[in-house]
C-alpha positions as CSV (number, residue, x, y, z in Angstrom):
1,X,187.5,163.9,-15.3
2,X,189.2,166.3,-17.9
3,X,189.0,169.0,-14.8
4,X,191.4,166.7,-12.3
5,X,188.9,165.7,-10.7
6,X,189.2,163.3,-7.9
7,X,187.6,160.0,-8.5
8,X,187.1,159.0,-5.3
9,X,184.7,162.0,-4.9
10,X,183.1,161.5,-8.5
11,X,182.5,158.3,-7.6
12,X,181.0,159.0,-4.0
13,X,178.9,161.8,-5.8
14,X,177.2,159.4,-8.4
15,X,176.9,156.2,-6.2
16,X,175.2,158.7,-3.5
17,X,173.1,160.0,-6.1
18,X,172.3,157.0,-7.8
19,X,171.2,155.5,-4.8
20,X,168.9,158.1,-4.0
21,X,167.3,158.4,-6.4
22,X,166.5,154.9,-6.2
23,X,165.0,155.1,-2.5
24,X,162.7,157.7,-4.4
25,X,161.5,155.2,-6.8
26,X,160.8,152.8,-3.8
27,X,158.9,155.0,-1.8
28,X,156.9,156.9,-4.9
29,X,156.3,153.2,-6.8
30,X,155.2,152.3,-3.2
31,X,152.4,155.2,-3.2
32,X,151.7,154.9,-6.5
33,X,151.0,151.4,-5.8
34,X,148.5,152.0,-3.1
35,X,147.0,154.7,-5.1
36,X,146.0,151.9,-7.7
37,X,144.8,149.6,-4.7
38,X,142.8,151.9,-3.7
39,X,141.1,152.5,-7.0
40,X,139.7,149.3,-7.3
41,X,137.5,149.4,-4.3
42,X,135.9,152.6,-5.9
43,X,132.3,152.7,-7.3
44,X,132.2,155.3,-10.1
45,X,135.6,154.4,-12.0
46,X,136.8,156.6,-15.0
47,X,138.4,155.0,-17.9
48,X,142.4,154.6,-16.9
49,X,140.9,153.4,-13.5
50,X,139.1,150.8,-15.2
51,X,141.9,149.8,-17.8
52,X,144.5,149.5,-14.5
53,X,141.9,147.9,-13.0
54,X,141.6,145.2,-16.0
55,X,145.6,144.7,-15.9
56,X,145.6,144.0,-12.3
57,X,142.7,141.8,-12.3
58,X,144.5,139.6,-15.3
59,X,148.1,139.1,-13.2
60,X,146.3,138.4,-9.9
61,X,144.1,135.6,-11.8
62,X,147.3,134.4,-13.1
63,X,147.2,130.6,-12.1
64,X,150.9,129.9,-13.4
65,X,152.4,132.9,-12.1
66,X,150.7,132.6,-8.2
67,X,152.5,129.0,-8.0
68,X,155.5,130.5,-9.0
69,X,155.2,133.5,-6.7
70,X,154.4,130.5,-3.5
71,X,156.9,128.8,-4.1
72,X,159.4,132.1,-4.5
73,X,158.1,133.3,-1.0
74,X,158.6,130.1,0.4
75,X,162.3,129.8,-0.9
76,X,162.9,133.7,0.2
77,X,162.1,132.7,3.8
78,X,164.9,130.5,3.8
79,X,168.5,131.7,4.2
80,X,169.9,130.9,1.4
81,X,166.8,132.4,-0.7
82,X,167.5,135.9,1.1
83,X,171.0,136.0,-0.3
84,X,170.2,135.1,-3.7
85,X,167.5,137.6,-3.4
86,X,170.2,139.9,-2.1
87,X,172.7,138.9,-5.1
88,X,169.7,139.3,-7.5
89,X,169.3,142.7,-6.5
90,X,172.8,143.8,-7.1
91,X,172.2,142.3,-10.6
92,X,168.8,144.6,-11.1
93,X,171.1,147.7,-10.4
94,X,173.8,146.9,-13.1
95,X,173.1,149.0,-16.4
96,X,171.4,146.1,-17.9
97,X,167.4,147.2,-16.2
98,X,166.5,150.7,-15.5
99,X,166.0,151.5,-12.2
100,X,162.3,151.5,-12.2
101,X,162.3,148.0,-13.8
102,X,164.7,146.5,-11.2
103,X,162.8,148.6,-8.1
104,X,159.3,146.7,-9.4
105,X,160.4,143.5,-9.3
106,X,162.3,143.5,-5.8
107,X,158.8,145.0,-4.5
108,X,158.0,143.4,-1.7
109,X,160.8,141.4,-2.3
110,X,163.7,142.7,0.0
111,X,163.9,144.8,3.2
112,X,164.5,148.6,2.3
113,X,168.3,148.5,4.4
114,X,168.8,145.3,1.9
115,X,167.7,147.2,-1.1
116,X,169.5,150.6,-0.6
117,X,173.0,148.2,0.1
118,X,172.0,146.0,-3.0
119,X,171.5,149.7,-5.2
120,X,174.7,151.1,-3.8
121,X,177.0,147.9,-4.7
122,X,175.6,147.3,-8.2
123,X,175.7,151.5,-9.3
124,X,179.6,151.2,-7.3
125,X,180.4,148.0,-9.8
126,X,179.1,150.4,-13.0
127,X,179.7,154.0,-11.3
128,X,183.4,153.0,-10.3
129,X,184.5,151.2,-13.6
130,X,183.5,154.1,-15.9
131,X,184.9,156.7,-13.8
132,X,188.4,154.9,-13.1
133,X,188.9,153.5,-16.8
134,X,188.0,156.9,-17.8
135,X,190.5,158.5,-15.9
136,X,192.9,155.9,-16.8
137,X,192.3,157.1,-20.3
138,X,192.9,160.5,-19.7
139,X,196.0,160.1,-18.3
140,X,197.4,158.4,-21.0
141,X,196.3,160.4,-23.8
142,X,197.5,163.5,-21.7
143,X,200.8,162.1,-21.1
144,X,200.9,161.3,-25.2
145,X,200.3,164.5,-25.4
146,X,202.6,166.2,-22.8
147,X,199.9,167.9,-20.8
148,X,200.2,167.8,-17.3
């Protein structure tokens, strides 16, 4: 910003990059995610496999949480479900999870297309603020100042 930048381009450069890295998260917590599947089926375990193996054991016997998750996949199938879904992603992407948080609990959750618009609105609504308050800022300490 203090190099005249132009914020349309700043902001097109960190939503775009933002957002990427996002779709990485999706597709490498994705893999990772098999990885760990795949784990459990094995014979001849070492320790982490066993520990992961422990943790995933504990949420899948979860009694409480599986009702919950029914009845969450029930309402998601309806269309007012996907759009709070939808709106619920925007939220995950607002500076208030980290991105690996807010990718793990839409897993599964949301179509990719969804989740890369959902990622892209909610880094805009941070991305966008900062950068044009920010320049706002700028501008008028520069013009207190008399630099041009």
């Amino acid at each position: 910003m203090l190099q005249r930048a132009n914020p349309w381009v700043l902001s097109y450069i960190t939503v775009g990059v933002a957002a990427l890295s996002a779709a990485i998260i999706w597709v490498a917590q994705n893999h990772i995610i098999e990885k760990i599947d795949s784990y459990e089926t094995m014979e001849n375990q070492r320790k982490i496999h066993r520990i992961i193996n422990k943790i995933n054991k504990q949420f899948k016997q979860q009694k409480a949480m599986n009702t919950v998750s029914k009845k969450r996949e029930q309402y998601i199938q309806t269309k007012t479900g996907k759009f709070a879904t939808f709106i619920f992603a925007i939220f995950c992407f607002l500076p208030v999870l980290p991105d690996i948080i807010g990718t793990r609990i839409l897993y599964k959750k949301i179509r990719f297309p969804h989740f890369i618009l959902a990622v892209i609105i909610g880094k805009s609504i941070t991305h966008m603020t900062f950068i044009f308050v920010g320049k706002s800022i700028i501008d008028i300490a520069s013009a207190r100042i008399g630099i041009k």
